[in-house]
C-alpha angles and dihedrals in degrees: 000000000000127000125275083016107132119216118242104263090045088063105119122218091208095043090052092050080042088053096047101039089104139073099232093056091044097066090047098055079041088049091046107043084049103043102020128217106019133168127255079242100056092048100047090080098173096326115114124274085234092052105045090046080064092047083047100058104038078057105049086035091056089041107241102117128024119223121217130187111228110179102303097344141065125243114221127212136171118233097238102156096037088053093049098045087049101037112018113209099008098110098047097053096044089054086045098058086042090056081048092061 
C-alpha cells in the first residue's frame, strides 16, 4: 500500500466529514464516484496545482480516495469498497444529497 493510505479499519468518521467538509472535495468524491479513476490533471479544472495538492492529501490521509503515480502524474480513485465496508451506507447517502442539490 501506498504511503499515507490508511487501512480500512484505521478510516476515521470524524476525518472523512472533516475531508469533505469542503466544496472543492465534494465535487471530487462527486467526480469520482460518477466518472471513476481520473487524473489530478483531469480534476484540477482551473483551481491551482498547490491547492489542489492540499485538497489531494487530506483526501487520500482521511481515506476516502487513493492516490497512484502513473509516469509524471498521479491517478486518482475513490475508495469505494474500504468506505462501505467501514461505514455502510455512508457513501451512498452523502452522493445522493449531492445529486439533491
Amino acid at each position: 500500500m501506498l504511503e499515507n493510505h490508511p487501512q480500512p479499519h484505521d478510516i476515521q468518521l470524524e476525518q472523512v466529514l472533516f475531508a469533505l467538509g469542503n466544496p472543492v472535495r465534494l465535487a471530487v468524491l462527486q467526480s469520482l464516484a460518477q466518472h471513476g479513476e481520473q487524473s489530478c490533471n483531469a480534476l484540477r479544472g482551473d483551481i491551482a496545482k498547490s491547492t489542489m495538492t492540499h485538497h489531494w492529501r487530506v483526501l487520500r490521509d482521511s481515506g476516502i480516495i487513493w492516490q497512484r503515480p502513473v509516469g509524471r502524474e498521479n491517478l486518482i480513485s475513490l475508495r469505494r469498497d474500504c468506505l462501505e465496508q467501514r461505514f455502510p451506507g455512508l457513501l451512498a447517502a452523502l452522493l445522493a444529497a449531492l445529486a439533491r442539490g
